[in-house]
N, C-alpha and C positions, 0 to 999 in steps of 0.2 A: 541642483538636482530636484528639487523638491519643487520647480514650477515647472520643469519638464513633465515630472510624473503627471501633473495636474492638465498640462497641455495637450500631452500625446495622444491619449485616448479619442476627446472629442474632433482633434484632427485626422486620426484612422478614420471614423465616423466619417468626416469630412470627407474622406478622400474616396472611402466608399459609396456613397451617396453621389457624389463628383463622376465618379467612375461611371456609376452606373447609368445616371443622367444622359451620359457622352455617350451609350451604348444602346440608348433610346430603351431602357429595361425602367418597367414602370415599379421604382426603389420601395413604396409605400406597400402594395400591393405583395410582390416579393418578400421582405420583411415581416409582412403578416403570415403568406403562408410558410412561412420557415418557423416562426413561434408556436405555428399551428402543429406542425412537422413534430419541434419540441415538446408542449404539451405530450401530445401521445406519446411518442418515445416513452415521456418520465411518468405514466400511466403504465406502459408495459413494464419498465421496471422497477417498480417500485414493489410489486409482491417478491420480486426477486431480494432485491436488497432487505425487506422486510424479514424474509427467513432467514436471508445469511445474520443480520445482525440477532434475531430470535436463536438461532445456531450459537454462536460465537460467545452471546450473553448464558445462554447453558452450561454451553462448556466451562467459560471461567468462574461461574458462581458453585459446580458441582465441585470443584477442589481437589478434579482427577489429576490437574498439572501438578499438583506437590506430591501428592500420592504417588503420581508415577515418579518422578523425580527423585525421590528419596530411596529407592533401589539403585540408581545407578550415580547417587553423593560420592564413593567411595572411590568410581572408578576415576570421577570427573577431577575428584581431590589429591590424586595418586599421578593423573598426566595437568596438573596445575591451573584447572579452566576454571572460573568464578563460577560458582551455582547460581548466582543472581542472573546470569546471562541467558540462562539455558531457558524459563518461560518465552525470552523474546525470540529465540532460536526456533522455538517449537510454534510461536503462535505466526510468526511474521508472514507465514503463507498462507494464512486462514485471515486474517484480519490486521492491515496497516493500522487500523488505530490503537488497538487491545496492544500491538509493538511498539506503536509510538507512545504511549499509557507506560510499559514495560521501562521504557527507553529514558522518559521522562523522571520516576522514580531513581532508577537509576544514577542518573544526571545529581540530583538532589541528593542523594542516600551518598557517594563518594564522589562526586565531579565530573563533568566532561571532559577534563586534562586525565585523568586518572584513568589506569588502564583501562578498565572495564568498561567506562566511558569512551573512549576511542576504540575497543571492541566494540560496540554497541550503535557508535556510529557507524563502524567500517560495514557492520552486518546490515545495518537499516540500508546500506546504498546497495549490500552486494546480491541480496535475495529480492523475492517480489512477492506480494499479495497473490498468488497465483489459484487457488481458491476462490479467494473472490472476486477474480478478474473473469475467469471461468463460469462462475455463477451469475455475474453481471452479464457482459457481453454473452455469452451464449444461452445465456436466459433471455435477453431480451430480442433475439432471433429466432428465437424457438427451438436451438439446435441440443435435440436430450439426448445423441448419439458422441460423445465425445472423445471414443476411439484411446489414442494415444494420448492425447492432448494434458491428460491428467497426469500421468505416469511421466511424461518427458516434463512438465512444467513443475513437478516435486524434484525430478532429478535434478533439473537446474539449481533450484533451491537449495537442495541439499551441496552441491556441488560449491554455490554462491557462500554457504552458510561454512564448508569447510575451507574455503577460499579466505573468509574475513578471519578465522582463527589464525590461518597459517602467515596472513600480511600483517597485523595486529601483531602478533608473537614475534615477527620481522623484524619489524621498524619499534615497537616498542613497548618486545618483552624483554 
C-alpha cells in the first residue's frame, strides 16, 4: 500500500501532462495560469478567513459558551445529554476546527468508545461548518446578499445536530 501511495500521484501528473500533450494544449503554459488563477483566489480570501478565524478566536476566549451553558445544565442533566458535548454542538457551525479542538478533548477526557465520544463523532459527520462555508465561499465572490442561505444552512445544522442525538441514543444509549 505504501508504494502505491508513493506511485499514484506522480502518475496522475503523468497522465495529465500525457493528456494534455495528445490535445496539442501547451501543459506548461496552462499550468502556470491556473497557479496564477490560484494566487488571487487565496488573496481574496484570505481577509475572509482572517475575520472568521479573528470572530471565532473572540468568541471562545470571551467564556460566553460556559456562561450561556450553565442556564440550561439542569435541563440537559434531567433528558441525560453529556454537557461536555454541547460547546461542540454550538460551535460546529461557526468553526470545524474550535469542534474538532472540542471533539479531540473529548476523545482524551473519556474515549472515543465511550459514549460521548461516539456522540461526538456521530455530530462531527452529521452538521457542517456552515458559517464558515458561507463566509468563505460567498466572501470570496463577493455575494453580501445571502437571502435564505443563512437561516436554511442553521436549520440543517440544527436538524444534523438533533439527528446525531437521536442515532447515538439508538445504537448506543
Amino acid at each position: 500500500m505504501n508504494t502505491i501511495s508513493k506511485v499514484i500521484i506522480p502518475l496522475f501528473v503523468l497522465i495529465i501532462i500525457l493528456y494534455g500533450v495528445k490535445k496539442k494544449v501547451n501543459v506548461y503554459d496552462t499550468f502556470l495560469e491556473g497557479a496564477k488563477e490560484g494566487l488571487i483566489m487565496v488573496f481574496h480570501i484570505t481577509p475572509t478567513i482572517m475575520a472568521m478565524v479573528f470572530a471565532v478566536n473572540l468568541f471562545l476566549d470571551s467564556n460566553f459558551l460556559e456562561a450561556a451553558l450553565s442556564f440550561v445544565k439542569p435541563l440537559f442533566k434531567l433528558i441525560n445529554v453529556p454537557m461536555d458535548i454541547l460547546p461542540m454542538a454550538l460551535l460546529r457551525p461557526i468553526s470545524g476546527t474550535a469542534s474538532m479542538a472540542i471533539m479531540n478533548d473529548i476523545f482524551i477526557n473519556f474515549g472515543p468508545d465511550s459514549f460521548i465520544g461516539r456522540l461526538a463523532s456521530t455530530l462531527q459527520g452529521c452538521t457542517d461548518t456552515t458559517i464558515y462555508v458561507l463566509a468563505l465561499y460567498f466572501g470570496s465572490i463577493k455575494i453580501t446578499k445571502t437571502r435564505y442561505s443563512l437561516p436554511v444552512g442553521l436549520f440543517a445544522d440544527l436538524m444534523g445536530i438533533i439527528a446525531a442525538f437521536i442515532i447515538t441514543f439508538i445504537f448506543f444509549g
